[in-house]
C-alpha positions, 0 to 999 in steps of 0.5 A, a space after each residue: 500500500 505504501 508502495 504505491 502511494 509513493 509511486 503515484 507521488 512520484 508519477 505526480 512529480 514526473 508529470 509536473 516537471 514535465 509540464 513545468 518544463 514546456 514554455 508556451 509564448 505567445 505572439 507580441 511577447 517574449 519570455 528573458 530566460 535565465 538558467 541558475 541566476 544568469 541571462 541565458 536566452 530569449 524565448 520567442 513566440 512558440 513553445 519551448 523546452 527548458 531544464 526545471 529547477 535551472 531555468 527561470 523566466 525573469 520577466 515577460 516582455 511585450 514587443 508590441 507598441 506601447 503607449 505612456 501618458 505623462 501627467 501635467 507637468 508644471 514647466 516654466 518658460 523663457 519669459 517667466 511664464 508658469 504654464 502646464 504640459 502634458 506628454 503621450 511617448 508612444 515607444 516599443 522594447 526592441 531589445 527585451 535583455 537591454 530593457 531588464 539588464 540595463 536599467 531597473 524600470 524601463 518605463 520610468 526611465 522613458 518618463 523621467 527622460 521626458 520629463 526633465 529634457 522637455 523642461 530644458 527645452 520649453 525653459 529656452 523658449 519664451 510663451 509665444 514660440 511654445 504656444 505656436 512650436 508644438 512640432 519643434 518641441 515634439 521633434 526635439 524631444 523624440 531626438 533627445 529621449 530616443 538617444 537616451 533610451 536606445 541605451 535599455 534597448 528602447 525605441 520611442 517611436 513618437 512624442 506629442 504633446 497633448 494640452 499645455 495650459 497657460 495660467 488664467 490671466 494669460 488665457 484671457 487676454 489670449 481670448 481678448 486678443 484673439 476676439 480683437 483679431 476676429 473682429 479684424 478678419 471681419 472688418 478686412 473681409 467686408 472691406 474685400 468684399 465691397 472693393 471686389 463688389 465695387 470693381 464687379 460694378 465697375 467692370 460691368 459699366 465697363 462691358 455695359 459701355 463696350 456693348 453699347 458702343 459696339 451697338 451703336 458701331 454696327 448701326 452707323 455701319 448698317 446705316 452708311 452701307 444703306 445710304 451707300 446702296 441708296 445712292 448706288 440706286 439713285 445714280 443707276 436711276 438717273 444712269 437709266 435716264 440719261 440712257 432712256 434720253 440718250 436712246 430717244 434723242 438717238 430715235 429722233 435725228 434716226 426719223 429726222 434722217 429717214 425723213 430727209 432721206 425720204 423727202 429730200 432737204 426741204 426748210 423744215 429739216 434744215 430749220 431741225 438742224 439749227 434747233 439740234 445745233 444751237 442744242 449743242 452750242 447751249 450746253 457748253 456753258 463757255 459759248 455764248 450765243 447772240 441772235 438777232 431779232 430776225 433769228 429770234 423770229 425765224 426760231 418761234 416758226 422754227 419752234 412751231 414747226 417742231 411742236 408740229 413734227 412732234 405732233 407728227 412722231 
């Protein structure tokens, strides 16, 4: 009976040892081994065989991104402005033996790190670079505490600022100030906005004027081509007169001829003659006729007898 107690102890023994001595790591850590008090080795996600009683686990590491939220610190700056800064490092373990060997608490090492160098850094700086220099503070601190932390195997991946808060005073006559500057924006806007109004305006009087005179160029343009094509019928009109006279004329001495081709020379074609000729003395204004009353006679029976010929035709 007492046999096989001490044997179940001893199965119970071996089987604790065993599992004992199966590590299981999960993804995201890792497991820093140490065998009978020193570093021996980094277990990696997976599962391992250790020695029991030899080997021992110090310390469960995690590799994944990690966040640490700095509470306000009271900083003072360049122009003796007491103001309050809050900080969020955001970092990751890339050396788990450097980070449990080389320093006692990574993570307050990464604080105070961060603490002190932002305090040397806004301290150099008056309120108004540290209000409007977010970037520069948050570029200069990432450089600095990175250097110091790559020592314990730390890798700070980002340093942002999250609230710095001037005192009472400061923050009212900071809203006083920006109201004022507000109300600036305001008052320069309108004023843009009736200057672009006015030239708008102006611009369309402008347009308005081009149009109009562009009109009006067209109508005189119109109305000299219709004076042109009027006159252009006036002249082919009395071209057509002229023509018409010319023609008739042409008709006459043709029947004048004819008659004296038919009846011979008589007194009434040759006094014909000397109406057609002192015709054409007449429309020279530079001959000047003078006839005698006989001549003055003989043209009123001369005139007769063309009134009688005309009667004739």
């Amino acid at each position: 009976m007492f046999g096989k107690i001490l044997f179940l102890i001893i199965l119970a023994f071996i089987i604790v040892t065993i599992i004992s001595a199966i590590k299981i790591v999960n993804t995201g850590y890792v497991y820093v081994l140490e065998r009978f008090g020193q570093f021996h080795r980094i277990l990696e996600p997976g599962w391992h065989l250790t020695i029991p009683f030899a080997d021992y686990v110090r310390q469960k590491v995690s590799t994944k991104q990690q966040i640490l939220d700095i509470d306000p610190q009271s900083v003072i700056t360049k122009d003796n402005v007491k103001i309050s800064i809050d900080n969020v490092i955001f970092y990751r373990v890339m050396g788990p033996k450097d980070a449990i060997y080389n320093i006692e608490n990574y993570k307050a090492g990464i604080v105070y790190s961060t603490i002190t160098n932002m305090r040397n850094i806004v301290g150099n700086m008056t309120l108004d670079e540290v209000l409007s220099g977010r970037d520069k503070i948050n570029s200069e601190l990432l450089r600095v505490v990175d250097d110091i932390t790559d020592a314990y195997g730390i890798k700070i991946l980002s340093v942002e600022i999250k609230n710095i808060i001037p005192p009472g005073e400061i923050q009212q006559a900071m809203e006083k100030q920006m109201r004022a500057e507000r109300d600036k924006r305001a008052v320069i806007l309108e004023a843009e906005g009736a200057r672009q109004s006015a030239i708008e305006r102006a611009e369309g009087e402008k347009q308005s004027k081009i149009l109009q005179a562009e009109a009006e160029k067209q109508a005189n343009i119109r109305r000299a081509e219709g004076l042109k094509e009027s006159q252009l019928l006036e002249a082919e009109g009395k071209a057509k007169a002229i023509e018409a006279v010319a023609e008739a004329q042409a008709k006459a001495i043709e029947m004048v001829n004819k008659s004296i081709i038919e009846s011979g020379t008589n007194e009434t074609v040759i006094a014909l003659k000397q109406v057609e000729a002192l015709q054409e003395m007449a429309k020279n204004p530079a001959n000047k006729l003078i006839l005698p009353n006989e001549t003055l006679s003989s043209l009123g029976n001369i005139a007769a007898v063309a009134e009688m010929l005309k009667g004739t035709k």
